[in-house]
VEXLUMTI-765401 format. One record per residue (C-alpha): x, y, z; residue number from 1; chain; residue in one letter. Coordinates in Angstrom, 2 decimals. Example, Ala and Ser with C-alpha at 12.3 -4.5 7.8 and 13.67 -1.06 7.14 Angstrom:
     east    north       up  rodren  lumkol  nudren
    12.30    -4.50     7.80       1       A       A
    13.67    -1.06     7.14       2       A       S
end
This chain:
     east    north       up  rodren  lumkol  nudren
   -19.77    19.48     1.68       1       A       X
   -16.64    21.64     1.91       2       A       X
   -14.21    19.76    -0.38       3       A       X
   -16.31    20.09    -3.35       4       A       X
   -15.84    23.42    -5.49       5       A       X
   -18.22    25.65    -6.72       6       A       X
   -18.71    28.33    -9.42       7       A       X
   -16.72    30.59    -7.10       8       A       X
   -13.84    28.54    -6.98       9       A       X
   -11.74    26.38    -5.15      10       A       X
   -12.28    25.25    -1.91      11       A       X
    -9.97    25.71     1.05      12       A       X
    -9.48    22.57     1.26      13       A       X
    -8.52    21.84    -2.38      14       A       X
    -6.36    25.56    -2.45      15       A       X
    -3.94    23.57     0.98      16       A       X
    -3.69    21.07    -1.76      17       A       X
    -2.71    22.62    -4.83      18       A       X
    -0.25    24.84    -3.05      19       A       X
     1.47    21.74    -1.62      20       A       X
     1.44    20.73    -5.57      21       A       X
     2.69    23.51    -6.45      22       A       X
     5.57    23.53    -3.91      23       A       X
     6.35    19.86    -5.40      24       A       X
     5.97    20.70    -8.69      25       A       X
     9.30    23.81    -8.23      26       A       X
    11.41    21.25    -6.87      27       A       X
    10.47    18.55    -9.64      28       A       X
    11.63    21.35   -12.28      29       A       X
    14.54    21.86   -11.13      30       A       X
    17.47    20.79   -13.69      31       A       X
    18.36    17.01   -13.62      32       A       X
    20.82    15.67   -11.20      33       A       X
    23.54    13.40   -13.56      34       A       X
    25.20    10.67   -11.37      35       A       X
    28.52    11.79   -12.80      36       A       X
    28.09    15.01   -10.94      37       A       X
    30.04    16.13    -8.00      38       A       X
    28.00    16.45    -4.56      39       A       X
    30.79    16.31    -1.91      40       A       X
    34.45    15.43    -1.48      41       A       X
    36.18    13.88     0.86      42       A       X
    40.13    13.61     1.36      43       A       X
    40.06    14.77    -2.64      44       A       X
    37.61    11.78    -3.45      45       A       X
    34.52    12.75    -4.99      46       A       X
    30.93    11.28    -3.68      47       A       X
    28.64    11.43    -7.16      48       A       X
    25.24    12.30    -7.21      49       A       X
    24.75     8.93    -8.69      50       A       X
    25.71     7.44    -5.14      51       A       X
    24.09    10.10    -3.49      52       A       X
    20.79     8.85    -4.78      53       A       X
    21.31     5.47    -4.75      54       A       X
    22.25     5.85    -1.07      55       A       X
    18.72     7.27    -0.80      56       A       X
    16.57     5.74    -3.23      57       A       X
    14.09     4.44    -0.78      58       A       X
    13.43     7.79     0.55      59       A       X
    13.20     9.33    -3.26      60       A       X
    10.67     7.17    -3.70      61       A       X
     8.74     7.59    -0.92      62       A       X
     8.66    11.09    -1.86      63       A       X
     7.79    10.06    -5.40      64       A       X
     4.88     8.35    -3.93      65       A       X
     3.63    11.41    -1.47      66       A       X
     3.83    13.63    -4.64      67       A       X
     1.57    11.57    -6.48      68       A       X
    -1.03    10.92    -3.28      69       A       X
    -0.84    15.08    -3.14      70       A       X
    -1.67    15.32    -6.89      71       A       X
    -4.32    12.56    -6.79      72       A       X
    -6.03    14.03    -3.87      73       A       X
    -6.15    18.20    -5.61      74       A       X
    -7.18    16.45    -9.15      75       A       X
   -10.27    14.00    -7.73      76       A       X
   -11.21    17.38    -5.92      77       A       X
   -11.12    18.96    -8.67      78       A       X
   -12.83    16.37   -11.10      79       A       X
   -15.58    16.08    -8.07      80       A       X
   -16.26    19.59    -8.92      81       A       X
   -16.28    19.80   -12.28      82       A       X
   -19.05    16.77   -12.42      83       A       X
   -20.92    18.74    -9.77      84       A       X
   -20.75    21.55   -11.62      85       A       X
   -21.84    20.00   -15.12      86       A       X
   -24.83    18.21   -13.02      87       A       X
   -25.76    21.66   -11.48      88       A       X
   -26.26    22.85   -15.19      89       A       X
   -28.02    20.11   -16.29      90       A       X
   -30.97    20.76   -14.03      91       A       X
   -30.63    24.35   -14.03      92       A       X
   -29.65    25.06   -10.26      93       A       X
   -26.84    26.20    -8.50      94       A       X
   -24.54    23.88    -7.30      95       A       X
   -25.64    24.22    -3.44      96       A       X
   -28.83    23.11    -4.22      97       A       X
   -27.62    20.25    -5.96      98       A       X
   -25.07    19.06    -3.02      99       A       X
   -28.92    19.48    -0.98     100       A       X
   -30.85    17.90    -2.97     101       A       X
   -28.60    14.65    -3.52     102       A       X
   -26.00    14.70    -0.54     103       A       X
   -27.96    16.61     2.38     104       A       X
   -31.67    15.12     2.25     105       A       X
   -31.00    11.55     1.18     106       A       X
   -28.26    10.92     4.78     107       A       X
   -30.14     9.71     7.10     108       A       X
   -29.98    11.37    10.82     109       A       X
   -28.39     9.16    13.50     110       A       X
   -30.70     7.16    15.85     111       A       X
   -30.70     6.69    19.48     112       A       X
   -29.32     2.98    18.87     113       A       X
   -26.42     3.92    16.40     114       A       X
   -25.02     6.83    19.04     115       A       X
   -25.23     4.41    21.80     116       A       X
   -23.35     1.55    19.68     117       A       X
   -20.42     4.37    19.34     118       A       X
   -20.61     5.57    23.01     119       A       X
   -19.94     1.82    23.89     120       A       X
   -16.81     1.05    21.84     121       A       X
   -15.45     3.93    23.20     122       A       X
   -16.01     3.56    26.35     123       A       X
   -13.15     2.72    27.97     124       A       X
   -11.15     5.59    26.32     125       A       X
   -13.93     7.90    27.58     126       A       X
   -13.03     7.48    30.82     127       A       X
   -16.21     9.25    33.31     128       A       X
   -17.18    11.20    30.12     129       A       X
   -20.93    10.50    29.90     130       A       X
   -23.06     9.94    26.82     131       A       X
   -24.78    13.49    27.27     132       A       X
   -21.05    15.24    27.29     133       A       X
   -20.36    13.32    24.19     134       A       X
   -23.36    12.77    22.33     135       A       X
   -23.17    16.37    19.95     136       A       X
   -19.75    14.80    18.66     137       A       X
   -20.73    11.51    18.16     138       A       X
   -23.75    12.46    15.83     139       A       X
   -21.39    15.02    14.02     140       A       X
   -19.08    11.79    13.47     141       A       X
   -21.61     9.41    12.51     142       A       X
   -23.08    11.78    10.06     143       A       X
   -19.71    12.82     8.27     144       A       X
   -19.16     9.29     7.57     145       A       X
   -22.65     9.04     6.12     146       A       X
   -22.25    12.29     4.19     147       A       X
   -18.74    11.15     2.74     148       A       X
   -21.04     7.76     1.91     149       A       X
   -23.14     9.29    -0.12     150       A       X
   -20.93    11.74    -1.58     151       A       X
   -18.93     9.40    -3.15     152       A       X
   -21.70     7.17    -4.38     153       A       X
   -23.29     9.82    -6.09     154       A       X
   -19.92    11.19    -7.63     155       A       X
   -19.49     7.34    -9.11     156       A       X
   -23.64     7.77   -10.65     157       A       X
   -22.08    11.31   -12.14     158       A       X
   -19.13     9.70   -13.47     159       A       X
   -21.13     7.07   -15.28     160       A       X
   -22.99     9.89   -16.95     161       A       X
   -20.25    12.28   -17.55     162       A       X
   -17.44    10.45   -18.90     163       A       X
   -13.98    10.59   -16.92     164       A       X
   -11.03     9.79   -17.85     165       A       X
    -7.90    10.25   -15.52     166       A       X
    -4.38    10.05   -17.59     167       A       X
    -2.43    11.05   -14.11     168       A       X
     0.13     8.12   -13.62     169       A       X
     1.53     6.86   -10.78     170       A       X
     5.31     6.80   -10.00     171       A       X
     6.17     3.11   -11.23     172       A       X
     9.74     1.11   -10.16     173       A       X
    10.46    -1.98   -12.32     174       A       X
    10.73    -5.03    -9.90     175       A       X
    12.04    -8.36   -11.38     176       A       X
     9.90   -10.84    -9.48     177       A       X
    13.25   -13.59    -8.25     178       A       X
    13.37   -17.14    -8.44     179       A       X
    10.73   -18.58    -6.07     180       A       X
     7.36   -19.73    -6.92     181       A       X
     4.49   -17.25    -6.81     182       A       X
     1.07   -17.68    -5.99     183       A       X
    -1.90   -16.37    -8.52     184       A       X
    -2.83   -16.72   -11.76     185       A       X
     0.18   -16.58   -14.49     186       A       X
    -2.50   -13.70   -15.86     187       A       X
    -3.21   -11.81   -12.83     188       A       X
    -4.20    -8.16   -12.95     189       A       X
    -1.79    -6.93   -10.08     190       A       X
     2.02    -8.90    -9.59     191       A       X
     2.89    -7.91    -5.76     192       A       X
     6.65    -8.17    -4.93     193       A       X
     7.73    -8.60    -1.27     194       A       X
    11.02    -8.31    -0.08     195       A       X
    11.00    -9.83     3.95     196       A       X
    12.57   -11.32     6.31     197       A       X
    11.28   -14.22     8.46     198       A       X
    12.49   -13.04    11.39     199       A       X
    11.25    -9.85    10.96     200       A       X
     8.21    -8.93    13.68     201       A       X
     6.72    -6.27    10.93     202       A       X
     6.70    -9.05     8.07     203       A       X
     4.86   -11.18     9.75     204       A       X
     2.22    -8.25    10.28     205       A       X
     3.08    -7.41     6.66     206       A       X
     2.09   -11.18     5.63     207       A       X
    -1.05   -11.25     7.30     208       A       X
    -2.31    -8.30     5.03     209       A       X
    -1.05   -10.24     2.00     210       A       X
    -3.14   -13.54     2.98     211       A       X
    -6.10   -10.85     3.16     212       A       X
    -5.15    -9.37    -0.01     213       A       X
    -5.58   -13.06    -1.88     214       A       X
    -8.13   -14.07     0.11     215       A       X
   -10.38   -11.34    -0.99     216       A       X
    -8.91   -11.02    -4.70     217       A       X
    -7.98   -14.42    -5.34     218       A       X
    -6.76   -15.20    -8.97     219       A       X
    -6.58   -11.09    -9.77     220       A       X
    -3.29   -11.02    -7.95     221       A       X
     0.13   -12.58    -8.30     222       A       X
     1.93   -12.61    -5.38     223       A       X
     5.55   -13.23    -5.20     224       A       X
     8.34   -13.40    -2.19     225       A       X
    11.55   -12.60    -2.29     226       A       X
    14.36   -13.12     0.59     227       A       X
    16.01    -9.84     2.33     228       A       X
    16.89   -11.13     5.90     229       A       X
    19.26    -8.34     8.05     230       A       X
    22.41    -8.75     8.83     231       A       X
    20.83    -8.57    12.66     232       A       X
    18.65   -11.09    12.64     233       A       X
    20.74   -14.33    12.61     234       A       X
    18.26   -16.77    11.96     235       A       X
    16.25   -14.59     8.90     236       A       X
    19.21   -16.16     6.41     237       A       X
    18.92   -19.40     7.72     238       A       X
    15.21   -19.70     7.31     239       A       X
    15.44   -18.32     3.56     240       A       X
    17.60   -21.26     2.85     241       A       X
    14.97   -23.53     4.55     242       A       X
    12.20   -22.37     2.33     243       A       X
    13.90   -22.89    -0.86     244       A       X
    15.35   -26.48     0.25     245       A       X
    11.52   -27.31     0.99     246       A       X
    10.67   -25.44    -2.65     247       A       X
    12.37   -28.72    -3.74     248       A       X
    10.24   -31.03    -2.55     249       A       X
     7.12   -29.13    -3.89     250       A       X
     6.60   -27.19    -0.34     251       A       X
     7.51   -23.70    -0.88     252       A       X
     4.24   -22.04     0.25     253       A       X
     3.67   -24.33     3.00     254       A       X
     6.61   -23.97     4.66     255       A       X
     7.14   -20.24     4.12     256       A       X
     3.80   -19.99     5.92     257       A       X
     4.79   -22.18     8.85     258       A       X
     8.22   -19.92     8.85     259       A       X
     6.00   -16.44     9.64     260       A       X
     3.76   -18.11    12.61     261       A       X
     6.80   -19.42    14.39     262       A       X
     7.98   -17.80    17.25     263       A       X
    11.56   -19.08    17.08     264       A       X
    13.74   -20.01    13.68     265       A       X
    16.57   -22.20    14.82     266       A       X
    17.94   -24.80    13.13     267       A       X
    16.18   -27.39    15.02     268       A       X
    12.65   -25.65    14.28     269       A       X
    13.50   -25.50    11.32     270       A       X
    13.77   -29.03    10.81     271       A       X
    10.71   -29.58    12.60     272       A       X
     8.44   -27.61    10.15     273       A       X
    10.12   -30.25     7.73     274       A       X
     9.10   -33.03     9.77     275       A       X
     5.64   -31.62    10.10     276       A       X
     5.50   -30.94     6.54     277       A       X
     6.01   -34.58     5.74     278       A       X
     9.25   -33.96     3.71     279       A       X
    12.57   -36.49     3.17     280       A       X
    14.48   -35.07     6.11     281       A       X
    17.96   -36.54     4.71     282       A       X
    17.26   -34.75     1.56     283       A       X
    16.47   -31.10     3.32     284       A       X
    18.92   -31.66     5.84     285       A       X
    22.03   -32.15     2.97     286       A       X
    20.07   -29.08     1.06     287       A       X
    20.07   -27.05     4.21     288       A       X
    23.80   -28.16     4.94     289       A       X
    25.10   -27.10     1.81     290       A       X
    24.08   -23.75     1.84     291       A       X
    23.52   -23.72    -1.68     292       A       X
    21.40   -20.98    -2.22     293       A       X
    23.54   -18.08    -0.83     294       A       X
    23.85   -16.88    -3.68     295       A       X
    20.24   -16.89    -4.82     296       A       X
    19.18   -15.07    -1.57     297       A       X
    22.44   -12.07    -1.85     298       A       X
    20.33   -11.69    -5.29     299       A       X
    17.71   -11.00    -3.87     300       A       X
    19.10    -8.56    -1.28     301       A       X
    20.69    -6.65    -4.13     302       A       X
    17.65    -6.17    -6.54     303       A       X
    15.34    -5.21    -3.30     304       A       X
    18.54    -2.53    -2.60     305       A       X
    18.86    -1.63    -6.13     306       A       X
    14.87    -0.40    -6.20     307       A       X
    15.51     1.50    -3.01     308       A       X
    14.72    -0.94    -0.17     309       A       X
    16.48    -0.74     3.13     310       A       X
    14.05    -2.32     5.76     311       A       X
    11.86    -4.74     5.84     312       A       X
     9.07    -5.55     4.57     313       A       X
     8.56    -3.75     1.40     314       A       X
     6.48    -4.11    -1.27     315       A       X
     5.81    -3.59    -4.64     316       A       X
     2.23    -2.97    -5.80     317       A       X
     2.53    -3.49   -10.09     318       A       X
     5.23    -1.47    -9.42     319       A       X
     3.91     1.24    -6.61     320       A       X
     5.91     0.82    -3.24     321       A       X
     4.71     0.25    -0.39     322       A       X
     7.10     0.41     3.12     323       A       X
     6.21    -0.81     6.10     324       A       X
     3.64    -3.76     7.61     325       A       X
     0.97    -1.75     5.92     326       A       X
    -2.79    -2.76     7.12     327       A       X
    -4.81    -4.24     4.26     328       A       X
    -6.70    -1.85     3.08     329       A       X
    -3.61     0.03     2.51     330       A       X
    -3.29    -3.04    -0.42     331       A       X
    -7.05    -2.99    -1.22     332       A       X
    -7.19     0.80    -2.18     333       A       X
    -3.89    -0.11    -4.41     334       A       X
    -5.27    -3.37    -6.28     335       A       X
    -8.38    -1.33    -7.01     336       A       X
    -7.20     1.44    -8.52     337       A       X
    -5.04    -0.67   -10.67     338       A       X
    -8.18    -3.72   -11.25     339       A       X
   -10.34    -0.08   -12.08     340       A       X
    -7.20     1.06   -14.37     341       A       X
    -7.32    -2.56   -16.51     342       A       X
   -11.02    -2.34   -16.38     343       A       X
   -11.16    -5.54   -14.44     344       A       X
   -13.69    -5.71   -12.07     345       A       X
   -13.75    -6.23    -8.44     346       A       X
   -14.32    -9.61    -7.10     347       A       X
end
């Protein structure tokens, strides 16, 4: 197994890493940008640092985020081969025979069935390539995965016995969670923040991972959405008001669902969903007349730009951002490390 160090050192693997860490860690020490600080001028009018920044939080954090991936990634290498290490010692052989004896002999080599099952899914992408041409590849494939399999259940056995305990944090932002109703438990382990917008074709991705996420984690997670609709999308604003005007009559969730699986948002669909809904159409119509909660949903649009959003959707993972209509195992990988970092266990 090449990513796990040995006696001799580090691997080349884990040395790529640490040199990226390294390169991250000179520009993290340089001196502290104040906001009062000059960075340009224009026509004799200064542009701060602090608005420099701001301008470009998002993308700070983003790079917050890749510098912590980088650093997780070089220090589970390196814990992976410290507890190899300490095992190798334990039973008196070199490391080597260790990663043989535990990783090598206990994967299992592929069978005739299992190559086939591959060749077929990829068949169409294959093209004339026959099963012969391909089948050297496919049993390298099939047996990484199994190798990385039983890697990392036998790291978790060697973390039970050799205690572990990982104080690297993760770069947080501090998300007030807005005014509409969340879903979860008032004591959930992991509060997720949205900002969307309805009319947004990547939020609606982004909301099918969420309905995985509590499906599979149900009362461990709070979920929470908050409006950020784009200036160009006409009918995202609209629909925000919609949602809260139905919050009234005890329909937030229901509606906001309806909202993502609809394929237009005008005003007349939106007073359909009501109608479906069952809800007192004068009293949503007057609500969604009065545009009463403008001011609610600029609110929102200025605490999702104040912690660096500027598209749509983003989210906020106990405080870890995540851009983008992220699949959901982008989420599950997230809630896990933080369930594992509470000690609560997975469902």
């Amino acid at each position: 197994m090449k990513s796990i160090r040995n006696d001799k050192g580090a691997s080349p693997i884990c040395r790529r890493i640490l040199a990226a860490v390294l390169v991250l860690l000179s520009l993290a020490a340089a001196p502290p940008a104040y906001a009062s600080e000059t960075a340009a001028t224009v026509a004799g009018e200064p542009i701060t640092m602090g608005e420099l920044e701001k301008s470009v939080r998002s993308h700070l954090i983003e790079i917050d985020n890749q510098r912590y991936e980088v650093l997780d990634a070089g220090l589970q290498e390196l814990i992976g081969g410290r507890l190899f290490l300490a095992e190798a010692k334990s039973r008196g052989i070199a490391v080597e025979a260790l990663r043989r004896e535990e990783i090598v002999s206990k994967v299992a080599e592929a069978t005739d069935a299992e190559i086939q099952a591959v060749f077929d899914m990829n068949k169409q992408k294959l093209g004339e390539t026959t099963l012969d041409d391909v089948r050297d590849q496919i049993v390298a494939y099939l047996q990484g995965q199994r190798t990385a399999a039983r890697t990392t259940e036998f790291l978790g056995e060697l973390r039970a016995k050799y205690p572990t305990v990982v104080m690297l944090k993760p770069p947080l932002v501090k998300v007030a969670t807005g005014n509409n109703p969340p879903r979860g438990a008032a004591d959930a382990a992991v509060t997720i923040v949205a900002f969307s917008d309805y009319e947004c074709p990547y939020c609606k991705r982004g909301e099918q991972s969420i309905e995985a996420v509590l499906t599979k984690y149900g009362d461990k997670v709070r979920y929470y959405h908050r409006d950020f609709p784009l200036p160009f999308h006409a009918n995202a604003r609209p629909a925000a008001q919609a949602a809260r005007c139905a919050n009234e009559q005890g329909k937030y969730w229901d509606y906001h669902a309806m909202l993502f699986r609809s394929a237009e948002l005008s005003e007349e669909h939106l007073k359909e969903i009501a109608d479906s809904l069952g809800l007192d159409r004068g009293k949503f119509d007057e609500c969604l007349a009065s545009g009463k909660y403008g001011k609610a949903i600029d609110a929102d649009v200025a605490a999702g730009a104040e912690v660096g959003v500027s598209g749509t959707p983003a989210f906020f993972v106990n405080g870890r951002m995540l851009s983008g209509a992220q699949p959901a195992e982008k989420f599950f990988a997230l809630i896990d490390a933080e369930l594992a970092r509470k000690g609560v266990g997975r469902r």
